[in-house]
C-alpha positions in Angstrom: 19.8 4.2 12.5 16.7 5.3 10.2 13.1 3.8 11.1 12.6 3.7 7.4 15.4 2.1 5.2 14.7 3.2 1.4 16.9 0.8 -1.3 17.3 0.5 -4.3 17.8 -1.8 -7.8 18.3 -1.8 -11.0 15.4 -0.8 -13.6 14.0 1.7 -11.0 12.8 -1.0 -8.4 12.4 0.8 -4.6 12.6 -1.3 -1.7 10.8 0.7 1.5 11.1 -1.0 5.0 10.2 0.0 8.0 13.2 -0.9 10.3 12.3 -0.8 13.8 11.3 -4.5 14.6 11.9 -4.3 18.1 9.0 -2.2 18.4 6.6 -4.4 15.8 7.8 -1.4 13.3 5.1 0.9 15.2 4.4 4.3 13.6 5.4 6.8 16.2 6.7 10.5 15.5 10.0 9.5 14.2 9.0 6.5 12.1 6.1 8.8 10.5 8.5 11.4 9.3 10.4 8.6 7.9 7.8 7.4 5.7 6.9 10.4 4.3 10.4 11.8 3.5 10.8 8.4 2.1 8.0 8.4 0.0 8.6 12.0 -1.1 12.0 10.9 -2.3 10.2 7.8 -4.5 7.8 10.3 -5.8 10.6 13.1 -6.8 12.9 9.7 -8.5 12.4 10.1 -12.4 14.1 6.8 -12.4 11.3 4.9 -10.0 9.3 2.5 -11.9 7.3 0.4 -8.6 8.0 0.3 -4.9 7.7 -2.3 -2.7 7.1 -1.8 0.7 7.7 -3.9 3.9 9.1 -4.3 7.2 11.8 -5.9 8.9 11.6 -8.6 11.7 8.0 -10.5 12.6 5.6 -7.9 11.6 4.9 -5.7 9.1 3.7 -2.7 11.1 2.0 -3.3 14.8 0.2 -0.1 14.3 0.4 3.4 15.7 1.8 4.8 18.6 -1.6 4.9 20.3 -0.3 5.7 23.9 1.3 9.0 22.4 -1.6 9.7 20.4 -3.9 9.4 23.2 -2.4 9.1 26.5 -2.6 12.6 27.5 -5.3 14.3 29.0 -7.2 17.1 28.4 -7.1 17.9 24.6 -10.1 18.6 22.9 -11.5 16.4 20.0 -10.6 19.1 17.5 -6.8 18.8 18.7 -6.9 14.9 18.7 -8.3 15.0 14.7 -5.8 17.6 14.3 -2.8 15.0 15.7 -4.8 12.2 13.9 -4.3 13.8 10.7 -0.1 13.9 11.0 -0.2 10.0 11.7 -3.1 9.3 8.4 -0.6 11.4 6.3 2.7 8.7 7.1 0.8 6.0 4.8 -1.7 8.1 2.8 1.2 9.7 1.2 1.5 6.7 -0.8 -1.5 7.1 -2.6 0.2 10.2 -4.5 2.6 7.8 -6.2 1.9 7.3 -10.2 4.1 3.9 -9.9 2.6 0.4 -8.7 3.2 0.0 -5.1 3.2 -3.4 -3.5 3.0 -4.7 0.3 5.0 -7.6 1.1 3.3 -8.1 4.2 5.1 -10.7 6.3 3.6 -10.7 9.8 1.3 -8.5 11.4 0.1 -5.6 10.0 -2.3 -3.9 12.9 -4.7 -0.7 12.7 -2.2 1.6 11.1 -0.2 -1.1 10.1 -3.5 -2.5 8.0 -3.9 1.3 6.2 -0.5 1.1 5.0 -0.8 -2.2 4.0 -4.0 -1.1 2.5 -2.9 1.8 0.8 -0.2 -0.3 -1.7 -1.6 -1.0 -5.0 -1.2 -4.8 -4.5 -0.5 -7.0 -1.3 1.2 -10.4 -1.0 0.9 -12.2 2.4 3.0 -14.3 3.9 2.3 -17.5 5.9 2.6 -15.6 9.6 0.7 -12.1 8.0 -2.5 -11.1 9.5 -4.5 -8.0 8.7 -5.9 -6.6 12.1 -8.6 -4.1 12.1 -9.0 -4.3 16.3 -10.0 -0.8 16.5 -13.0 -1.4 18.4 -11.5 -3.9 20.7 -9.9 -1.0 22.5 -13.4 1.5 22.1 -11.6 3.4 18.8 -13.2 4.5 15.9 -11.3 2.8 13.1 -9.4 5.9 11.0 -6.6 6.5 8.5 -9.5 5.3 6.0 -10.0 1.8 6.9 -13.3 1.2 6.5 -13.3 2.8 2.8 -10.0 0.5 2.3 -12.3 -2.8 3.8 -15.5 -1.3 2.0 -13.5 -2.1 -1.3 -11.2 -5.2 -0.6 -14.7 -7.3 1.0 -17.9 -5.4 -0.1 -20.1 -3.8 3.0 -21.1 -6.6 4.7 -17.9 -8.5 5.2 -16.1 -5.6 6.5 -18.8 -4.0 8.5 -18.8 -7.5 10.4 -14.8 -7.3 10.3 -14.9 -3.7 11.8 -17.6 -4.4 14.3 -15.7 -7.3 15.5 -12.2 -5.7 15.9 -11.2 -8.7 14.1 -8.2 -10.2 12.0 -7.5 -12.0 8.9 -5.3 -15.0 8.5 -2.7 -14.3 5.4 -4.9 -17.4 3.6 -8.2 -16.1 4.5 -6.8 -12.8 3.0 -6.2 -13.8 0.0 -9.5 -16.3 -0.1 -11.4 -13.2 0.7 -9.2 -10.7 -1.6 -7.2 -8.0 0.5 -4.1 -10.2 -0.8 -3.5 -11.5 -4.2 -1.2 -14.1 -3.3 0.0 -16.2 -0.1 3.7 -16.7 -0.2 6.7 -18.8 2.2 8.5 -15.2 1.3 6.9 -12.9 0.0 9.2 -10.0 0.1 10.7 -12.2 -2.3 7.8 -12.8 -4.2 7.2 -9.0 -4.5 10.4 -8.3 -5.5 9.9 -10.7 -8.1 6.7 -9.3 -9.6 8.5 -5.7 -9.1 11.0 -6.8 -11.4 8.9 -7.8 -13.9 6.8 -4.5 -13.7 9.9 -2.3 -13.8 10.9 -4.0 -17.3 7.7 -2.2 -18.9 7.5 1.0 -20.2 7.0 3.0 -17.3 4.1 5.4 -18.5 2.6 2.0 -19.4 2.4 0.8 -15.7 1.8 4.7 -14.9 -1.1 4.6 -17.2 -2.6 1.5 -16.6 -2.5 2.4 -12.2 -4.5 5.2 -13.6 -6.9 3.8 -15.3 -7.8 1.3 -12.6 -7.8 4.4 -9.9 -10.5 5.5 -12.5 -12.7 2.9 -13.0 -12.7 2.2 -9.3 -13.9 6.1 -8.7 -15.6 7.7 -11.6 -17.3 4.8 -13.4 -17.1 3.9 -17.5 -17.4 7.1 -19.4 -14.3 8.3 -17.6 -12.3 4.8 -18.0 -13.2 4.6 -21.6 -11.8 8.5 -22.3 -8.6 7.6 -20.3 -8.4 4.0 -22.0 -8.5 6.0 -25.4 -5.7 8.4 -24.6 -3.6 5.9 -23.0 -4.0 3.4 -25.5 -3.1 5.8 -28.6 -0.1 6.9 -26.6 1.2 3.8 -26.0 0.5 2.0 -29.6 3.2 4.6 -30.6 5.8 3.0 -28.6 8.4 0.9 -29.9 7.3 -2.2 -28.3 4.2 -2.3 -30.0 5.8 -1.9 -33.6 7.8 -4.5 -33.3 5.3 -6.8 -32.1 3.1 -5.4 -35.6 6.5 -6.2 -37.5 6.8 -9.8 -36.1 2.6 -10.1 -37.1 3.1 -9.6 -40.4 5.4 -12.1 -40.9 
């Protein structure tokens, strides 16, 4: 049985879940290459409009497989990065998707488990979720880019105290504080439902509009605004747009 299950519906919808809930859906070696042959698949589907990403069983993703990581002895930093790197890449691969991702993020989702949550485009908790940046409970740097990902969800201060603390957040207090956008009984079925409605636009809309918001968040307005202006023109030639005209005019 796969680590990762990859499904799919009509209009383009991917369902990714990480199917090992006896072990909290840990990322260990098997589980990584999982993820990323599973994303490369979404990425190389002309047909994929959104993904949706989640796990089965009580948590989302309990993290990495830290004992393997760093259980043995006698490796030098540079070898540790090195093997750091391998376990980043499992959920940073998703940020070379063009189509909205979205984390239905059901129960735990711890250290690892919090980047990949992270790393989706949009998040919807569930009542049991928690996002659990404990790094420094256990005397770890935090990595994979979680303090860039906390930086942006809760502004400096709220995450350096978040990061200092080894902390958690509740799936309300997630979406109060804004590293969810909705708190859900289900929310894989909640996500599905807002996936649906995404994969019924044009897809280079969605593509475009993913884009643009990538692009404000990095490079400030002068770039937005060109990318707005291409993006824009483009998609005013599309039928949806001349038939909403047509129905104006009457």
């Amino acid at each position: 049985m796969s680590k990762v299950r990859l499904t799919s519906e009509d209009g383009g919808l991917r369902i990714l879940t990480l199917n090992d809930p006896d072990k909290r859906n840990i990322i260990d070696d098997e589980m990584r290459a999982a993820l990323i042959e599973s994303v490369a698949a979404v990425r190389a589907d002309p047909e994929a409009t959104v993904l949706v990403v989640t796990g089965a069983g009580t948590a989302f993703c309990g993290g990495a497989d830290l004992p393997a990581i760093f259980g043995g002895s006698g490796r030098s930093v540079a070898t540790l990065r090195e093997d750091l790197h391998k376990v980043y890449e499992s959920f940073l691969v998703l940020r070379s998707l063009t189509i909205p991702s979205i984390a239905a993020v059901q129960g735990p989702a711890v250290g690892a488990g919090l980047n990949l949550a992270m790393v989706c485009d949009i998040r919807i908790a569930g009542p049991q979720a928690s996002f659990a940046a404990t790094f420094s409970r256990i005397g770890l740097h935090p990595g994979g880019g979680c303090t860039w990902f906390l930086v942006q969800a809760l502004g400096e201060q709220r995450a350096l105290k978040l990061l200092l603390d080894g902390g958690s957040v509740s799936g309300p207090d997630a979406v109060e504080a804004g590293l969810a956008v909705a708190l859900e009984e289900d929310p894989l079925a909640a996500a599905l439902e807002l996936a649906r409605t995404y994969a019924a636009m044009d897809s280079q809309l969605s593509r475009d509009i993913k884009k643009a918001v990538r692009t404000a968040a990095r490079d400030g307005f002068e770039a937005t605004l060109e990318l707005e202006s291409w993006a824009q023109a483009s998609s005013a030639t599309k039928p949806a747009v001349h038939d909403f005209m047509d129905r104006f005019r009457k």
